[in-house]
N, C-alpha and C positions, 0 to 999 in steps of 0.2 A: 235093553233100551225100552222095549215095552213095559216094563217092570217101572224104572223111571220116569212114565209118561203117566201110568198110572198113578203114581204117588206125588209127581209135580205134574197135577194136567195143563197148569198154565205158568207157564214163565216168562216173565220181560221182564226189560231195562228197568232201574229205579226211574223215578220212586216206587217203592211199591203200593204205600199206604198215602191214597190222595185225599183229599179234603174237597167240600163243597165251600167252604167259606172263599171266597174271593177277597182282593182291596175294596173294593170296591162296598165288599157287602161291611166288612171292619169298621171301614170310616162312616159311611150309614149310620151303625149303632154307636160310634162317637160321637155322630153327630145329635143322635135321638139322647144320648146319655146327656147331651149339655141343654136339654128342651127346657127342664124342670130351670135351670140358670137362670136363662137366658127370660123365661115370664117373671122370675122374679125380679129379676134387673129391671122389668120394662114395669111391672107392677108397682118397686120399691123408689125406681130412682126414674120414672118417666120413659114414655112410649120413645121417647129421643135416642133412646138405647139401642132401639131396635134399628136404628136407623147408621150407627155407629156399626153395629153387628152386620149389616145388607152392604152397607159402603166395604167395609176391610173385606169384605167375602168375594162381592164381588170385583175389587181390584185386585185380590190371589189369584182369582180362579183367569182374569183377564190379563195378568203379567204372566203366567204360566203358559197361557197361548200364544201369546204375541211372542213370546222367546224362543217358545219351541219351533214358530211357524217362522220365524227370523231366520233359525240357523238349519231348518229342512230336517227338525227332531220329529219323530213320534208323537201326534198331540195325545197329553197323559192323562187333559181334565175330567174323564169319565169314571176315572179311580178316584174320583172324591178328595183327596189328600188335599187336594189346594183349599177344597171347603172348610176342609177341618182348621189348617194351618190359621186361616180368615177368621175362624168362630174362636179359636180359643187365643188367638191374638185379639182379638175385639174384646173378648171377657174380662181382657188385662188390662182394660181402659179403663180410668176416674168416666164416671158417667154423662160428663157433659162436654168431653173433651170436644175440640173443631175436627171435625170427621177427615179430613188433610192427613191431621196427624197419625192415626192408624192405616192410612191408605197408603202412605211412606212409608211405614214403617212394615205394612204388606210386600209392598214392590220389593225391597230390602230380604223380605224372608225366602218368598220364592226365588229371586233371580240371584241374589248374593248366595246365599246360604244352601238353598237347592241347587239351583239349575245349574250355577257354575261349576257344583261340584260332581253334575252326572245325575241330579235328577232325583225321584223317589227312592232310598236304598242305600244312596252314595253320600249324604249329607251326614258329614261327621258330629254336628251340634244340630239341636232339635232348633229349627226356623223360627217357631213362633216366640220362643226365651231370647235366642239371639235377639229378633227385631225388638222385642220389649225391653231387652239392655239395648240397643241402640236406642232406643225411640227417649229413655231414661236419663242415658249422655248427654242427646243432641236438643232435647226439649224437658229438662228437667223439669223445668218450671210449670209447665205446666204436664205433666205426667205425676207431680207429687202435690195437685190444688186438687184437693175434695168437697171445696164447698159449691156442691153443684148440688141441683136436683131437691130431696125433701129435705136435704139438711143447710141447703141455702138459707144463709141467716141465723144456723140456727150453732152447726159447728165444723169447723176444719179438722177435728181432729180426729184420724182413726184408732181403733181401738188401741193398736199398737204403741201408737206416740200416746195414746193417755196412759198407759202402760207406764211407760219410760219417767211420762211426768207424775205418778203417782197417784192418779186419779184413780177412784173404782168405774170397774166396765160392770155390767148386767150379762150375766152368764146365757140367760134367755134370752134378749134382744142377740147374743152374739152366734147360740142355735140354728135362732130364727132369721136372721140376718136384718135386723133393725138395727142396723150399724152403717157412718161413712165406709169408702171402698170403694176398691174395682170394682165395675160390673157383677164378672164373677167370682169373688171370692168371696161375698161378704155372706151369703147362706150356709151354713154346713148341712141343715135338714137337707137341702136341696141339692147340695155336694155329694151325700152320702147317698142318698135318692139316684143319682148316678153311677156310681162308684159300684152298688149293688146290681142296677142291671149290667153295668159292663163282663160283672163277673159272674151272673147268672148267663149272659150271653157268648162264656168263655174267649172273650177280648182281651182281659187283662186277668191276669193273677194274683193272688191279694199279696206274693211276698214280698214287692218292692213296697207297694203304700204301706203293708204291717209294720217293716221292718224301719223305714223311716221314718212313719209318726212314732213309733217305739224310742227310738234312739233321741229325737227331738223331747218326749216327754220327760227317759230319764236326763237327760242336757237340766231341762228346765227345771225337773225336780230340786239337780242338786244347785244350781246356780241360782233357784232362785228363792232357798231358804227352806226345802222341803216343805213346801208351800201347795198343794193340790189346784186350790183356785189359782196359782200364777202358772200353772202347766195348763188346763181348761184355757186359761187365755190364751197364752200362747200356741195351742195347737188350733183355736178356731178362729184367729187373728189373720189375718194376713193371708198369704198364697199357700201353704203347708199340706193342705186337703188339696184345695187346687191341684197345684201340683204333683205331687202323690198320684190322684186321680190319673192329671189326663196330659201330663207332661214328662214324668220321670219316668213313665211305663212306655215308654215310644219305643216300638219294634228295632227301628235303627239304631237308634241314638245310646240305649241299653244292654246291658252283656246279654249273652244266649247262655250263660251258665247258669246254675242255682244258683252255686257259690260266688260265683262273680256276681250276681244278682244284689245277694246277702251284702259284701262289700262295698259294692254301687249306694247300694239303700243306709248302710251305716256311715259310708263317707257323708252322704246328703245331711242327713237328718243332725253330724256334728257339726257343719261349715256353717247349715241355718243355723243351728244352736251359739254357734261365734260370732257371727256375720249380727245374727241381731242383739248378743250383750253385748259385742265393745267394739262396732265400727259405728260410724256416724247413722249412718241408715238403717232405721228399725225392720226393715223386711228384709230376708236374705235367702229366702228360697229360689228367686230364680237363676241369683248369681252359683248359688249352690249345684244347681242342676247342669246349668252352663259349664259350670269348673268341673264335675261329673262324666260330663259327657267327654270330654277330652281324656280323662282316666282308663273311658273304657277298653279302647284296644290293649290297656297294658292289664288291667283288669281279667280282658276274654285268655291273654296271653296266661296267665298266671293261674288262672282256673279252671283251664279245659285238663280233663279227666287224661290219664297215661295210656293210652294205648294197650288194649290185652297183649301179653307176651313181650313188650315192650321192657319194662324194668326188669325182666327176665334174662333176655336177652344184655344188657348191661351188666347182669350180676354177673351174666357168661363170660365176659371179655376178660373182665377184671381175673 
């Protein structure tokens, strides 16, 4: 026994291997990762943005209390997650929209989508995609008007629809994000600007965003005439970075497998690829993510690794 004490001098319960990263510190550097957006938004499309972004944040973080404090839960708002859910549902606003509209479609994310389902962990679709397909449904009209902000007067059409209609887009303005748009999706500099610390700050891992914008380029390559410039558009059009970044990578809502990862990532990147050549609606990233995330428990089923000794054991019966 002293032999064994000697060679294991400390043994306890799992875990064995802890972590200092907390939620609390995750959602933080989500939140720091969307800074670079979010001045662009208020730079590109007016300081009204910012105001669109405080409104939706602040009524996540405040329908998260009042529900928890309603049914005698845990209040959860110190783990950030409500902030985040607020900022990157706010990003997915046309720029001038009536601040109502995102604060409904907040209440929606936390309380439907979260809390009835058990809260941070237990929410089977990622809240802020949900409420932004709600918010799409119930206020189409205006959730698809972009002529706000500096392109009032000037054009309604996002790069996508000029796309569709045949117009040429400017590869640079679409970089740069001198383009109509959501809040945030319209910058890729400022996308990628993110994207990089999250994974310098080991938040996210580059295999789902690789694997996705991968599978959407070759999509686009082939369907759209082996064409380079119509891939270029198409990947910095729309939500595709966006969400890549800071939607398809959500701890819950995505597989815990590699392999289920890889699968997750190539379903996405083909449904956008469908979703925007032959349904009516040029963007299809979030309904892609949405439709994703209900894949995944059959996904994590399908990809968790056999057991040592396991297949073994079966070869033995037989």
């Amino acid at each position: 026994m002293d032999e064994i004490k000697k060679i294991l001098p400390n043994v306890s319960s799992s875990p064995h291997f802890r972590s200092k990263l907390t939620t609390r510190r995750e959602m933080l550097d989500v939140c720091i990762a969307m800074v670079p957006i979010i001045i662009w938004g208020a730079i590109h499309f007016g300081p009204y943005t910012l105001l669109i972004s405080a409104c939706t944040v602040a009524t996540a973080v405040a329908a998260e209390y009042f529900y928890e404090k309603l049914m005698h839960l845990p209040i959860t708002i110190g783990d950030c997650s409500a902030v985040v859910t607020g900022l990157i549902l706010s990003l997915n606003m046309p720029p001038a929209i009536p601040v109502w509209v995102p604060m409904i479609g907040a209440v929606f994310a936390i309380v439907v989508v979260k809390q009835l389902y058990g809260g941070l962990g237990q929410n089977f679709i990622n809240p802020a995609i949900a409420a932004r397909c709600f918010l799409h449904i119930a206020y189409s009209g205006l959730m698809n008007n972009f002529s706000y902000g500096t392109f009032d007067n000037v054009t309604s059409a996002t790069p996508l629809a000029m796309v569709r209609a045949g117009e040429p887009v400017n590869l640079w303005d679409l970089f740069i994000g001198n383009v109509p748009g959501t809040i945030g999706e319209v910058s890729t500099l400022c996308l990628l600007i993110g994207i990089c610390y999250m994974i310098a700050r080991n938040i996210i891992t580059p295999r789902i965003p690789i694997v996705y914008i991968s599978t959407v380029a070759v999509f686009m390559f082939i369907v759209g005439g082996f064409s380079p410039y119509y891939v270029l558009v198409q990947l910095m059009s729309g939500a595709i970075i966006f969400g890549a970044c800071f939607m398809a990578n959500d701890y819950v809502t995505s597989p815990v497998t590699h392999k289920g990862q890889i699968l997750y990532a190539i379903f996405l990147g083909l449904m956008t690829g469908i979703i925007r050549t032959w349904s009516p609606t040029a963007e299809g990233a979030s309904y892609s993510i949405l439709l994703g995330n209900l894949l995944v428990p059959i996904l994590d089923r399908v990809s968790i690794p056999t057991p040592f000794g396991k297949a073994k054991e079966k070869r033995g019966k037989k």
